[in-house]
C-alpha positions in Angstrom: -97.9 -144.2 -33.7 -98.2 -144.0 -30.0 -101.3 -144.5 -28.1 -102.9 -144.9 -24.6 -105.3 -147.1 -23.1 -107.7 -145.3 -20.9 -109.7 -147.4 -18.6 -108.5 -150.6 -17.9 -111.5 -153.1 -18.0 -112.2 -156.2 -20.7 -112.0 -153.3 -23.5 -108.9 -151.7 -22.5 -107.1 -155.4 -21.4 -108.5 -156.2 -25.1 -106.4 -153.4 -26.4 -103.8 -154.2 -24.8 -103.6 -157.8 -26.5 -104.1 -156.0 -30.2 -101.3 -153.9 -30.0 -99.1 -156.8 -30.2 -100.0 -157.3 -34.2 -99.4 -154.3 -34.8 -95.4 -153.7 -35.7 -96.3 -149.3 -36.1 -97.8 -149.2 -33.0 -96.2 -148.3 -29.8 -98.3 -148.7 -26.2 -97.4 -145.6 -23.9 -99.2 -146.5 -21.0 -102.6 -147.8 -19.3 -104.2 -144.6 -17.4 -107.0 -145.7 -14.4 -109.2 -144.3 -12.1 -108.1 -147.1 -9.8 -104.9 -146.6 -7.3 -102.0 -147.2 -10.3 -99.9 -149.6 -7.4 -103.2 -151.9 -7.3 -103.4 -152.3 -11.7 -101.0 -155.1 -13.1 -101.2 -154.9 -16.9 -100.5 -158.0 -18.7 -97.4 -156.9 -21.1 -95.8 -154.8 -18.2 -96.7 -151.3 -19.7 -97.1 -148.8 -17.1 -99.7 -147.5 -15.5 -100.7 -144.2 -14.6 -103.7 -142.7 -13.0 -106.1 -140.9 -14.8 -105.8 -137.8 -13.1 -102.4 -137.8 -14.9 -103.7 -137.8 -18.3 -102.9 -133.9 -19.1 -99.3 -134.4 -18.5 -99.1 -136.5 -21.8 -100.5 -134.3 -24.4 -97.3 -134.5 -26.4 -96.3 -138.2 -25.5 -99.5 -139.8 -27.1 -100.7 -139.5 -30.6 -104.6 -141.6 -30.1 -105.8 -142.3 -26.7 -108.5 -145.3 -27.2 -111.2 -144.3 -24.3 -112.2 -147.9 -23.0 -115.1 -147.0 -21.0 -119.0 -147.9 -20.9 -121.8 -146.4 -23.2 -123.9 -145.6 -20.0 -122.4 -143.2 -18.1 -118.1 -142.7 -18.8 -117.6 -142.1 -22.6 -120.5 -139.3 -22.7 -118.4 -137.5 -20.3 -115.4 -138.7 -20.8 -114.8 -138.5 -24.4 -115.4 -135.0 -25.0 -113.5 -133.8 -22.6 -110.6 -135.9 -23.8 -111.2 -134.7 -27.2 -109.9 -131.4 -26.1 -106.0 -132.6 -25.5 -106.0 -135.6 -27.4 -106.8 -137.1 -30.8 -109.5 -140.1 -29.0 -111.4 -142.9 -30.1 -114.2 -144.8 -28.3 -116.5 -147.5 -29.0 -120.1 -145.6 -27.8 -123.1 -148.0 -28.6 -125.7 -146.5 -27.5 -127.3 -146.1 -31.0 -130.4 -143.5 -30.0 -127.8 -141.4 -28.5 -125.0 -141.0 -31.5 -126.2 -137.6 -33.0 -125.8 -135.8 -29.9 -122.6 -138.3 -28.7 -121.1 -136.5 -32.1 -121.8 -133.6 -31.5 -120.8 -133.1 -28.2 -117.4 -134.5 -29.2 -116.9 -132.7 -32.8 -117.2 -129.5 -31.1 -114.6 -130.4 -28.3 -112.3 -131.6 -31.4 -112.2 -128.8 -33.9 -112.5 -126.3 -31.3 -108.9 -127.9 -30.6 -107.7 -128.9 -33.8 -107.9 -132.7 -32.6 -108.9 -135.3 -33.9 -112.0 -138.1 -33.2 -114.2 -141.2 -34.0 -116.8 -142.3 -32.1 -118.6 -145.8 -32.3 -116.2 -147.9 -33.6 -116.2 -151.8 -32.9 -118.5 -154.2 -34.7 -122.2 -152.9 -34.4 -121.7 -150.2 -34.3 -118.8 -150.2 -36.0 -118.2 -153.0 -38.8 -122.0 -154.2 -39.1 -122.9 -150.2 -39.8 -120.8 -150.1 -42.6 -122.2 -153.1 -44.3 -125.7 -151.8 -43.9 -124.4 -149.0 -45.8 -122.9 -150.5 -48.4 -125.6 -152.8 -49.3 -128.0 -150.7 -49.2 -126.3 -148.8 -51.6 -125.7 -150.9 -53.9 -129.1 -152.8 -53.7 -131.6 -149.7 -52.7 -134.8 -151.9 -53.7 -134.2 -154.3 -50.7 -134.6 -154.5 -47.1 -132.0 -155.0 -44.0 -131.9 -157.7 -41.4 -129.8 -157.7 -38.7 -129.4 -160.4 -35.7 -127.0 -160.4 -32.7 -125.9 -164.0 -31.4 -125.3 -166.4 -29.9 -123.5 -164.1 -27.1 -123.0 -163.0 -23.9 -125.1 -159.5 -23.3 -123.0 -158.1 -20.8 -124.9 -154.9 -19.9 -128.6 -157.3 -19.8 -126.4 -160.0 -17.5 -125.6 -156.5 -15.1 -129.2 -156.2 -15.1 -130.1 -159.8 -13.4 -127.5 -159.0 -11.1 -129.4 -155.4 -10.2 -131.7 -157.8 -8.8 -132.0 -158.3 -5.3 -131.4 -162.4 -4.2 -129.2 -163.0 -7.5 -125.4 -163.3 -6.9 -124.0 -163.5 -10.5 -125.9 -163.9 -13.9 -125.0 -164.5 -18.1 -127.5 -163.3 -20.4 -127.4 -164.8 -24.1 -128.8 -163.0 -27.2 -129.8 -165.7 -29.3 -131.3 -165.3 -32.8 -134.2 -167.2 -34.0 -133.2 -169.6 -36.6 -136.5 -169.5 -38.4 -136.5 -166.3 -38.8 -132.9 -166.0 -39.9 -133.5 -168.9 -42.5 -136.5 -166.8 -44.1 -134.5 -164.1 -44.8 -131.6 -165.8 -45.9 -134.2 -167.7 -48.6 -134.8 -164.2 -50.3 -137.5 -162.9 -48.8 -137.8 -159.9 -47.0 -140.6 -160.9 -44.2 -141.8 -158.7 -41.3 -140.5 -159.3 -37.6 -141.4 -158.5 -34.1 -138.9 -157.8 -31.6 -140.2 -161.6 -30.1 -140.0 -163.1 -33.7 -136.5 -162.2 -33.8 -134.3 -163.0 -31.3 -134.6 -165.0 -27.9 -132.8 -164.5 -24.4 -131.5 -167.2 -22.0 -130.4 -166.4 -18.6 -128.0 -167.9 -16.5 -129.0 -167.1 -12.7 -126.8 -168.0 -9.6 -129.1 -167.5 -6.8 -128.0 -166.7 -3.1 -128.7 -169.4 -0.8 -132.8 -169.4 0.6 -133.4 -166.6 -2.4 -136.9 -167.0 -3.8 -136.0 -168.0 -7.2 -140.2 -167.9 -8.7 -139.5 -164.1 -8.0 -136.5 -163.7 -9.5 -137.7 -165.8 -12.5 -140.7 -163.3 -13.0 -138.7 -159.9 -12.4 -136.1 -161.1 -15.5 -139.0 -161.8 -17.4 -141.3 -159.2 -16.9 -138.4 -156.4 -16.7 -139.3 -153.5 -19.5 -136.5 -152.5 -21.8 -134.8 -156.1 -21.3 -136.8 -159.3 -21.7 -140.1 -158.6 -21.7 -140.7 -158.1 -25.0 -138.6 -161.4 -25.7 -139.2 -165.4 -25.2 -136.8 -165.8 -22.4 -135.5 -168.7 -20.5 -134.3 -168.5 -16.6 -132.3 -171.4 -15.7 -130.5 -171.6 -12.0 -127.1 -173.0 -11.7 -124.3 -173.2 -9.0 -121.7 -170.7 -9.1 -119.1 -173.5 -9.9 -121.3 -174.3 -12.9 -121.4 -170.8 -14.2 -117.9 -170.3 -14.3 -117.4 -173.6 -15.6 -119.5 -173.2 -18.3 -120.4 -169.2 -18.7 -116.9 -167.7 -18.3 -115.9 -166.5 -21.4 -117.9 -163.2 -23.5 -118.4 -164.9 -27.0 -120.6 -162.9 -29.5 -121.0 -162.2 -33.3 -123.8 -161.9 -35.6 -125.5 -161.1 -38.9 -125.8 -158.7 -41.2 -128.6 -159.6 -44.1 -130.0 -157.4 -46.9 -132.0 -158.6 -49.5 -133.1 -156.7 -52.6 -134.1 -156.7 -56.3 -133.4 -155.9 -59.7 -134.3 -155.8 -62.8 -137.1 -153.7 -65.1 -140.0 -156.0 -63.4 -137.9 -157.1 -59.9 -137.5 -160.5 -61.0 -134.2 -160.9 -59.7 -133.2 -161.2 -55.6 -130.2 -160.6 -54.1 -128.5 -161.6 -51.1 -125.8 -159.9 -48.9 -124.7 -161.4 -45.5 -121.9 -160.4 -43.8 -121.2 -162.4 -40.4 -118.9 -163.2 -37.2 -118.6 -165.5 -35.0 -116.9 -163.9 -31.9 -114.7 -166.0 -29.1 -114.5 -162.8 -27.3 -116.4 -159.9 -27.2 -114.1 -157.3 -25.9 -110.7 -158.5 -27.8 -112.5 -157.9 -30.6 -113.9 -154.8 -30.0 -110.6 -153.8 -29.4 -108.6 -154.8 -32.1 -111.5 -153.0 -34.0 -110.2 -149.8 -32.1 -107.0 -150.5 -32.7 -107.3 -149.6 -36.4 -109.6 -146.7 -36.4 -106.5 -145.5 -34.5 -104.4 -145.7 -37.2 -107.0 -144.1 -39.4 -107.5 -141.2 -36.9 -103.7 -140.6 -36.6 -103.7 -140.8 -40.6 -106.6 -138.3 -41.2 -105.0 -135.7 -38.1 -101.7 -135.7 -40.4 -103.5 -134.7 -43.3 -105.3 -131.6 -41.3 -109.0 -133.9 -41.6 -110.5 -131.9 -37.8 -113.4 -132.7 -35.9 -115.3 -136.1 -35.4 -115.9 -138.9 -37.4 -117.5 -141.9 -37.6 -116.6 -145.3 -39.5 -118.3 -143.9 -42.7 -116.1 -141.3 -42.8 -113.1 -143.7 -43.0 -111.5 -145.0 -45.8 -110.3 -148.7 -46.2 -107.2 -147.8 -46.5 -106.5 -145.8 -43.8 -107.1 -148.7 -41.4 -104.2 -151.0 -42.8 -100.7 -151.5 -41.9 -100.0 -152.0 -45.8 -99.2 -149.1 -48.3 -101.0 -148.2 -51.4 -98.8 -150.6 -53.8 -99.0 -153.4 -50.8 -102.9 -153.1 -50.9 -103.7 -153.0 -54.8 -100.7 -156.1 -55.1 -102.5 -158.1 -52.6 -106.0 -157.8 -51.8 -107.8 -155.9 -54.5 
């Protein structure tokens, strides 16, 4: 299988890394919006500038679309879609019906190939919430994000004037996470779930009392969490804050029985070193699935449910049922 990497940020470096484990996977090139001569990839691939992307229609069998949720993969993915079997890792989760959409018509009006909002949540998490609730309907989901770098609330402190870098942590509330995990299926607020901790490396003479209060009180972000503002030095922050570790939980709990008088627990968890390799090697296998499901004539775009378990390995059939069933 031969793929492409386009963008070229943590994602696409991420991707980059992945492809080494994978012995049926061949790495065509890295295509950028940047000037090609200035991008150094790490295993020597080449690099090629995204304007240059139509000339590889027949050279590349997934492109993986390694740009952000905000503003590049609603553009970018459907318009890829039209020459290329794609995959991207869109998280914005109010805006997925209309993120397919957009995309499944580009794809089957093309006889291509796609699958949106693959990674870990969404992704990996969204598949557990289906399965357990569909194996314990009488129950209720849970799910908490942490301890880890949010990198698109840490671009939000640095939006703000006086503040030269910033880390934001997601951290869940232990309390709360220990309720749930004892069987019960208790009611949260946004507040009674999960905390934020921020990181701030102020410029010299900024007035840090007005910074503290524009994290906090910022809609959309913090203020509907506890959240700690701590200044540091910029030496201390990338001593201390330079990696993007993340992970979390996925809880239901739920009952059976004629009179409910049994409780069940499913948890499904990581623990995350780095964020974006992740991610990627998440991508990396929904890539094999996608190239799968083209091959068989399966059109149009999908989504992780639409995937099956098998499609993602390297092993065959026999390999799978000998070893891991």
């Amino acid at each position: 299988m031969r793929i492409g990497i386009y963008g070229y940020g943590n994602l696409g470096r991420g991707v980059e890394c992945a492809v080494k484990c994978h012995t049926d996977i061949t790495l065509v090139g890295v295509f950028t919006r940047r000037d090609p001569e200035s991008v150094k990839t790490v295993s020597g691939v080449p690099v090629y500038h995204a304007n240059s992307i139509a000339d590889f229609k027949d050279k590349i069998d997934v492109l993986i679309i390694c740009g952000g949720s905000a503003t590049d993969l609603p553009e970018m993915t459907p318009a890829l879609a039209r020459d290329f079997n794609v995959i991207d890792s869109f998280d914005t989760h109010a805006k997925i019906p209309n993120h397919f959409k957009r995309v499944d018509d580009a794809a089957r009006e093309n006889g291509h190939t796609a699958l949106i909002s693959s990674g870990w949540d969404p992704g990996l998490f969204s598949i557990m919430r289906v399965y357990s609730e569909a194996v314990l309907p009488n129950g209720k989901d849970y799910t908490f994000w942490g301890r880890g770098v949010s990198q698109g609330h840490s671009d939000a402190i640095r939006r703000i004037d006086g503040v030269l870098d910033a880390r934001q942590y997601t951290v869940p509330i232990e309390s709360a996470m220990d309720a749930v995990r004892g069987g019960r299926c208790p009611e949260f607020s946004t507040r009674e779930k999960h905390k934020r901790e921020c990181y701030v490396v102020a410029c010299d003479g900024a007035d840090t009392a007005r910074i503290e209060k524009e994290i906090k009180e910022m809609p959309n972000y913090f203020a509907d969490y506890d959240t700690s503002v701590t200044f540091v030095s910029m030496e201390e922050l990338r001593a201390n804050h330079a990696g993007l570790p993340h992970g979390g939980s996925v809880i239901r709990n739920g009952r059976t029985g004629f009179d409910d008088e049994n409780t069940h627990t499913v948890e499904f968890s990581l623990r995350l070193d780095s964020n974006p390799e992740f991610t990627a090697s998440v991508l990396v296998a929904y890539a094999r699935a996608i190239y799968r499901m083209h091959g068989r004539g399966d059109i149009g775009c999908k989504t992780v449910f639409d995937v099956a378990p098998a499609d993602l390995s390297m092993m065959s059939a026999d390999e799978l049922r000998k070893h891991l069933l």
